[in-house]
Structure formats: C-alpha cells, structure tokens
C-alpha atoms as an extended CHARMM CRD file, in Angstrom:
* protein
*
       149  EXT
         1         1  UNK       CA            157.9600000000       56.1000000000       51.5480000000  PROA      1               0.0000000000
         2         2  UNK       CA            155.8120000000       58.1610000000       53.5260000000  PROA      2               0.0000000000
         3         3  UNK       CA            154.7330000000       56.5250000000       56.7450000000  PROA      3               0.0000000000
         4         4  UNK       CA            151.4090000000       57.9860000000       58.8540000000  PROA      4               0.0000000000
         5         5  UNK       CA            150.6670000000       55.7670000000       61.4630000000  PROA      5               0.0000000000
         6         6  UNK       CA            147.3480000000       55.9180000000       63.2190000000  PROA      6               0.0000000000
         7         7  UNK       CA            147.8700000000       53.8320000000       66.5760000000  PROA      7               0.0000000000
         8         8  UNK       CA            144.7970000000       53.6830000000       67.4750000000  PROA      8               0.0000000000
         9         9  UNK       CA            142.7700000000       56.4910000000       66.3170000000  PROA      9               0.0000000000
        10        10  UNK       CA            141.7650000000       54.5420000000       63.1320000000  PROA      10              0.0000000000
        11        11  UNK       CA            137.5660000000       55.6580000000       63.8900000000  PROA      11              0.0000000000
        12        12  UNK       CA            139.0090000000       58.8540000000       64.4530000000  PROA      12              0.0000000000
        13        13  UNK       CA            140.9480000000       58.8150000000       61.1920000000  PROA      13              0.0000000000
        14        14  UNK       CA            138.2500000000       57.0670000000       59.0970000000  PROA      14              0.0000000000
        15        15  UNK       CA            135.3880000000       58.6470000000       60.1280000000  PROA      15              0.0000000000
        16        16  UNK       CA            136.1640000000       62.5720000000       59.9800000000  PROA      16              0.0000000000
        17        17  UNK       CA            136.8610000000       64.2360000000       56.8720000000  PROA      17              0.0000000000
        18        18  UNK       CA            140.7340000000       64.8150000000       57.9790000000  PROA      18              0.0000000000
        19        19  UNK       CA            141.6300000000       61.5580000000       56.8960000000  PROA      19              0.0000000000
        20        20  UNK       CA            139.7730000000       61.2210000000       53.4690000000  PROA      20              0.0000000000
        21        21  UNK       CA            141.2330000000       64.9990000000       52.8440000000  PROA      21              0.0000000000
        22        22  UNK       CA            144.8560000000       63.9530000000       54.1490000000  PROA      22              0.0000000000
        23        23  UNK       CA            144.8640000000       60.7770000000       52.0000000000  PROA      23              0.0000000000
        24        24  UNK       CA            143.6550000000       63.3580000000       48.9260000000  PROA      24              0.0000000000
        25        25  UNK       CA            147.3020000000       64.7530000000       48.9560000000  PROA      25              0.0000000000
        26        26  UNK       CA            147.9530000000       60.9770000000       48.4820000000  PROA      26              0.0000000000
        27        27  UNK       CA            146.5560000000       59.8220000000       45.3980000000  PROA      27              0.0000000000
        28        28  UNK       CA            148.3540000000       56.6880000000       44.8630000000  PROA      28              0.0000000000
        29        29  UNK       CA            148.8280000000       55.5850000000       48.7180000000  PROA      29              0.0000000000
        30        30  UNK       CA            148.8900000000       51.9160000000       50.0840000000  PROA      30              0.0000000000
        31        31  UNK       CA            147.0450000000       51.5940000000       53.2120000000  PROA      31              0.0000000000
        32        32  UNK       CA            148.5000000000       48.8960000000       55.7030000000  PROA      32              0.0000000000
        33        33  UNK       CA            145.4020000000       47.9920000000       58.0590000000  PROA      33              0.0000000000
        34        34  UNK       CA            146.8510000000       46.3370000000       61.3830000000  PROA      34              0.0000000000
        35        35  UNK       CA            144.6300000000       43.9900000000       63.0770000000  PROA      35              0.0000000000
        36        36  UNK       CA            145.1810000000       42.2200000000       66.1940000000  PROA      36              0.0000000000
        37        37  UNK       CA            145.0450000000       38.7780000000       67.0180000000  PROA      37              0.0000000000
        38        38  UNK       CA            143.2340000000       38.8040000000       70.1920000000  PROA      38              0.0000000000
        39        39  UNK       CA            139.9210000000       40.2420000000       67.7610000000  PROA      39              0.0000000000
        40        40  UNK       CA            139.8270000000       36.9320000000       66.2920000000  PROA      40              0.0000000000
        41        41  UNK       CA            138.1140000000       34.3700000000       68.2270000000  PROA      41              0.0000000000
        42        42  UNK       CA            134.7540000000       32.7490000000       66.0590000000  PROA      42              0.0000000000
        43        43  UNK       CA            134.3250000000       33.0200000000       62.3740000000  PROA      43              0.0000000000
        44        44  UNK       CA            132.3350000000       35.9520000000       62.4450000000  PROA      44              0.0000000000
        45        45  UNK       CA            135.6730000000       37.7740000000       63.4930000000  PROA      45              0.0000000000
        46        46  UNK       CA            137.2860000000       36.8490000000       60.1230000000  PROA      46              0.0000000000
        47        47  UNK       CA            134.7850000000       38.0650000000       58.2280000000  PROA      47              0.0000000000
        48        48  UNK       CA            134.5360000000       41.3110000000       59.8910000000  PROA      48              0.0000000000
        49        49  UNK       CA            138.6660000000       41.4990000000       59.3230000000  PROA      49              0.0000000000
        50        50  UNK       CA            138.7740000000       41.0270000000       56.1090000000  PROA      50              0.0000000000
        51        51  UNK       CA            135.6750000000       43.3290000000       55.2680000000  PROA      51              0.0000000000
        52        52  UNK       CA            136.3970000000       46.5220000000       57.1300000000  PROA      52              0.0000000000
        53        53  UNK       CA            139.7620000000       46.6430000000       55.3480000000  PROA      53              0.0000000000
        54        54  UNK       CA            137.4530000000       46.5960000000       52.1240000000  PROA      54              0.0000000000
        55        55  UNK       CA            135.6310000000       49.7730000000       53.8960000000  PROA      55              0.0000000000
        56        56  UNK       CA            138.7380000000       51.3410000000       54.3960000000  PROA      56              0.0000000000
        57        57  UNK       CA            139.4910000000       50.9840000000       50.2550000000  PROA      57              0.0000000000
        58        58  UNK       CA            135.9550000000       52.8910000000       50.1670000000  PROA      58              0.0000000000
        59        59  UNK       CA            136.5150000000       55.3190000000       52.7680000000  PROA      59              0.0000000000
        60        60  UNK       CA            139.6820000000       56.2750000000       51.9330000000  PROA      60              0.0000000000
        61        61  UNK       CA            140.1050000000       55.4970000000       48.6740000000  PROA      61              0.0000000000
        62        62  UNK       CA            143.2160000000       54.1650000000       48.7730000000  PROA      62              0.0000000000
        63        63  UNK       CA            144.3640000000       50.6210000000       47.9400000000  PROA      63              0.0000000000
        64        64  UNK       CA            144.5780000000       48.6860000000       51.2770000000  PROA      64              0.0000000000
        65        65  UNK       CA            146.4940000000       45.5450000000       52.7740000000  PROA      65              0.0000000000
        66        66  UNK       CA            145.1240000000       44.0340000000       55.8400000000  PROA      66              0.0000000000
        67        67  UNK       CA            147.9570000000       42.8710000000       58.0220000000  PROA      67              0.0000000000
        68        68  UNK       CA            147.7990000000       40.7250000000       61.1880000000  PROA      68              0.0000000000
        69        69  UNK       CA            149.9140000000       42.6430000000       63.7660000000  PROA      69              0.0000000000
        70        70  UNK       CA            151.7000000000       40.3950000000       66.6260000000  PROA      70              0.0000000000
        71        71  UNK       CA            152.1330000000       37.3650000000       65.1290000000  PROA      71              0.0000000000
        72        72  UNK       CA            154.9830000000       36.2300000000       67.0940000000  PROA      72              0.0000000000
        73        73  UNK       CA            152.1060000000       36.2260000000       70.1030000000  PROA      73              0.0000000000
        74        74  UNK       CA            150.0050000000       33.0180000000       68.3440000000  PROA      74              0.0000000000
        75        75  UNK       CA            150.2920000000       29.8960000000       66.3100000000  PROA      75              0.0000000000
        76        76  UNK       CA            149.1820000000       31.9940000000       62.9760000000  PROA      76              0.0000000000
        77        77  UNK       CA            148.2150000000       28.4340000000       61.4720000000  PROA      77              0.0000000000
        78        78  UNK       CA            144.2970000000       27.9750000000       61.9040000000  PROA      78              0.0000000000
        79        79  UNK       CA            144.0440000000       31.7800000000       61.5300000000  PROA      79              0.0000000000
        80        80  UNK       CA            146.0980000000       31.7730000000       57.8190000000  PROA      80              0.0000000000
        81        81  UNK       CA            143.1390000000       29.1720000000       57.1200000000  PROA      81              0.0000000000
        82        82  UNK       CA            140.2660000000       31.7640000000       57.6200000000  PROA      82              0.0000000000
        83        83  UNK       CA            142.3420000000       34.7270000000       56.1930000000  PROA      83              0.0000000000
        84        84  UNK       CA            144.2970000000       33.1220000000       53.5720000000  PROA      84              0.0000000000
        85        85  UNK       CA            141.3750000000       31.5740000000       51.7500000000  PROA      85              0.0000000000
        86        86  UNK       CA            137.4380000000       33.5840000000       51.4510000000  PROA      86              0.0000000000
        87        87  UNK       CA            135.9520000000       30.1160000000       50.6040000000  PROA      87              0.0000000000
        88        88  UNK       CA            137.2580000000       28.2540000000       53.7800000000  PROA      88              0.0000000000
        89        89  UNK       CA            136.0950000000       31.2030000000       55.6610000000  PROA      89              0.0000000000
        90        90  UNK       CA            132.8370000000       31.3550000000       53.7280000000  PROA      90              0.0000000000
        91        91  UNK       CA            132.2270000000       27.5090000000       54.0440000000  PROA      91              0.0000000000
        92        92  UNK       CA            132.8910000000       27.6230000000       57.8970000000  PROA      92              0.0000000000
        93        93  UNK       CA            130.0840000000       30.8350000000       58.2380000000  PROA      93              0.0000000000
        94        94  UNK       CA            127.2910000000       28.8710000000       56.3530000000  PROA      94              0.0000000000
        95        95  UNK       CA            127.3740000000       26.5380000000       59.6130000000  PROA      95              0.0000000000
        96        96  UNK       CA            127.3760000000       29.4360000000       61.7930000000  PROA      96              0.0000000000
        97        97  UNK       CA            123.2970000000       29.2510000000       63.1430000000  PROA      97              0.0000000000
        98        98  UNK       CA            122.7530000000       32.7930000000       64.1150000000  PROA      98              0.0000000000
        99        99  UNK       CA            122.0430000000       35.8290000000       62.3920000000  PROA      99              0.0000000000
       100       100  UNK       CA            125.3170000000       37.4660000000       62.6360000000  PROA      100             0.0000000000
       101       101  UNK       CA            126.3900000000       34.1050000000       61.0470000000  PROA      101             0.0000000000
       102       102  UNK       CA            124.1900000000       34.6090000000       58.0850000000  PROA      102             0.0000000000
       103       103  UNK       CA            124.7200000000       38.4480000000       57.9270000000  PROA      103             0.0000000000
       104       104  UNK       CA            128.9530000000       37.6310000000       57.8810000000  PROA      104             0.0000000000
       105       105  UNK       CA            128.2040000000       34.6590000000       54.9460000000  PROA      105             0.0000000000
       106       106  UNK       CA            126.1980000000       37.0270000000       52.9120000000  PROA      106             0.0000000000
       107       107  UNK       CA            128.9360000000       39.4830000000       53.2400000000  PROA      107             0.0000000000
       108       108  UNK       CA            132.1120000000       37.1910000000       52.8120000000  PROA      108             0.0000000000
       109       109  UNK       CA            130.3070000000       35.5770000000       49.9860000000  PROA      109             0.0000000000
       110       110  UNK       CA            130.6040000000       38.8130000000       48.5000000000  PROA      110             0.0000000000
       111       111  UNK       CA            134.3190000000       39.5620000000       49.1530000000  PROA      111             0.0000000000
       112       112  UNK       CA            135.6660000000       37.5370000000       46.0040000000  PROA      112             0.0000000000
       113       113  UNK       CA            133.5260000000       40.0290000000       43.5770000000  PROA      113             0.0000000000
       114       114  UNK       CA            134.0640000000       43.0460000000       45.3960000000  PROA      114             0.0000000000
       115       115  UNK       CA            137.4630000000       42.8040000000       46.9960000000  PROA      115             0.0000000000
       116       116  UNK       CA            140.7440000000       43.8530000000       44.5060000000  PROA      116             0.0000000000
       117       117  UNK       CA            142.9270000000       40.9180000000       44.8780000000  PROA      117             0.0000000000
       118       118  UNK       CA            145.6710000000       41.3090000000       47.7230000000  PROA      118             0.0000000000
       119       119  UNK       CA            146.9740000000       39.0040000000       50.3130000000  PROA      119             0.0000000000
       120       120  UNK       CA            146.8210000000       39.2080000000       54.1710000000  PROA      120             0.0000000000
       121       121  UNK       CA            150.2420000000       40.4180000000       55.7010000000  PROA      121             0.0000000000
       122       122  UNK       CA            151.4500000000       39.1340000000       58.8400000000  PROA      122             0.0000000000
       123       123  UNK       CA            153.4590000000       40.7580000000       60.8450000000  PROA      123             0.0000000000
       124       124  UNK       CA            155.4080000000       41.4420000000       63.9720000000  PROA      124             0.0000000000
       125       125  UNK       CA            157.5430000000       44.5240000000       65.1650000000  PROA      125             0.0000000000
       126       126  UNK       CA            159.2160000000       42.5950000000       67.5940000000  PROA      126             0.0000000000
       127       127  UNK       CA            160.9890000000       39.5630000000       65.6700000000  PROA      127             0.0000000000
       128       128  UNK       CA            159.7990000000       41.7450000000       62.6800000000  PROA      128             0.0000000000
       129       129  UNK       CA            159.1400000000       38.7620000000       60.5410000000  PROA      129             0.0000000000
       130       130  UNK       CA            156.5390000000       39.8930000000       57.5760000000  PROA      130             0.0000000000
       131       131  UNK       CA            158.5430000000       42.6930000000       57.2360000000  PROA      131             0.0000000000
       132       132  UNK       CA            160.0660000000       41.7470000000       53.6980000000  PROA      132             0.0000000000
       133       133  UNK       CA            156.8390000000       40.6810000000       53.0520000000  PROA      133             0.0000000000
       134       134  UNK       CA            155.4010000000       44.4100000000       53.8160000000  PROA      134             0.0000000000
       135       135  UNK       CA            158.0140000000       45.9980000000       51.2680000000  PROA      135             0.0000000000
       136       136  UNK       CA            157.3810000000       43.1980000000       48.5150000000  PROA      136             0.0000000000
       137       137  UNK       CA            153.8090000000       44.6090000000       48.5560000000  PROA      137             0.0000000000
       138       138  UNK       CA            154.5510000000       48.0670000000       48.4920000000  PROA      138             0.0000000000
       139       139  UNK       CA            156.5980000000       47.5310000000       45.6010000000  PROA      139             0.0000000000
       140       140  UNK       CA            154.0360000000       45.4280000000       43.5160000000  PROA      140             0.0000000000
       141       141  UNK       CA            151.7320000000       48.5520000000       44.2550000000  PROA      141             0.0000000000
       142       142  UNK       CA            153.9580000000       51.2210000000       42.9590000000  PROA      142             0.0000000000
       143       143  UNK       CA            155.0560000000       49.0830000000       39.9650000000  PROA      143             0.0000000000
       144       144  UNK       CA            153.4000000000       47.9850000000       37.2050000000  PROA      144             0.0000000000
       145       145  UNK       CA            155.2440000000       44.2820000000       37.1760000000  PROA      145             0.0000000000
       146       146  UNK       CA            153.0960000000       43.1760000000       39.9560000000  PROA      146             0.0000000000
       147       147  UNK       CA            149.8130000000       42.7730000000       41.9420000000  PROA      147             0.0000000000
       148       148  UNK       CA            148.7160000000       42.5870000000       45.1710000000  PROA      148             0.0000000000
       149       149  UNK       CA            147.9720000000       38.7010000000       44.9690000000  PROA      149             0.0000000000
C-alpha cells in the first residue's frame, strides 16, 4: 500500500490540479476520507458527510470510503444511525424546516442512486479500533471477491 496523507490540506489537495494529476499516477486508488466528529451536530451535517465524500469520487476519481476519525472521543451510536443508513438520515431531513433542510433532503435523497455502495469506516488512531475494518475494505477494493458494502 501506498499511503498519502493530507492532514488537513484536503481543499488544498482537492481543489488544485496537483491532486487530480497525483491521483492520475494512481488509477486504481482507494481514497479514505477522515471526518471528524465534532462536524456533526444537526442532520444537515450528515448529509454534507456523506456527500462531499461522493465529490471527492468525482474530483478525484478515485473510489472513496468516508471514515469517522476519533471515535474513541464519542458514543458513535446515534451517529452510526445517520451514517449507517441514507433513509434514516433522509427521513430525519424531511422534518428539517429550513432551506438548508430541504437543499440536504433533495441531495441525500439522491445518494442511494448516485453513491457506489460502500460503508462508513470508523476509526481511531489512538485505541486504533476500525483498523481491521480499514484493511478489510482495502482488500474488497483490490479484489474482485468483494465490494465495498
């Protein structure tokens, strides 16, 4: 494996042509997209999660597993709800009254069709638990026995 990690310099990465041109001499690649808990606080949050790992597929075009970094920091329960399943997500957006409620239902509504199928990651360096979790995936994308699911 061939790790580049990006600590935080992803809009720098995604955003100049150095990173679609270094992930060129990458063809097959698996992106790992860390996000932090602390960025999830309303539904909205979820949505925008789980989509910009989507943008970084199109960016980049590389396949791409969103991973929750620092789970050993939260109860990971209620957020596996909104990540773990679009339609919970989706169902708890439709309630949401303002227009960035509707704008993130339109677009999670969306996620099912457009999204390949893959599975959120979670993760922490420091008890590193996810970690066999991580490889499994990397596996499944370099083989042809598996999916991302």
């Amino acid at each position: 494996y061939v790790l580049i990690d990006t600590p935080g310099q992803m809009e720098t990465f995604l955003f100049h042509e150095f990173g679609v041109k270094l992930m060129e001499a990458f063809p097959d690649a698996l992106g790992v997209y860390l996000f932090s808990p602390e960025i999830l606080r309303k539904p909205t949050d979820f949505c925008f999660a789980l989509f910009f790992g989507l943008m970084i597929d199109l960016r980049l075009g590389i396949t791409t597993v969103p991973a929750l970094s620092k789970v050993d920091t939260v109860s990971i329960d209620e957020l596996r709800k909104y990540l773990d399943d679009v339609e919970y997500l989706t169902a708890r957006l439709k309630l949401e009254p303002s227009t960035q409620g509707l704008l993130a239902y339109k677009l999670c509504s969306t996620l099912p069709e457009l999204a390949p199928p893959t599975r959120v990651l979670y993760l922490s360096a420091k008890t590193r638990e996810g970690f066999d979790e991580l490889e499994t995936a990397a596996y499944e994308h370099y083989c042809t026995c598996g999916d991302l699911t």
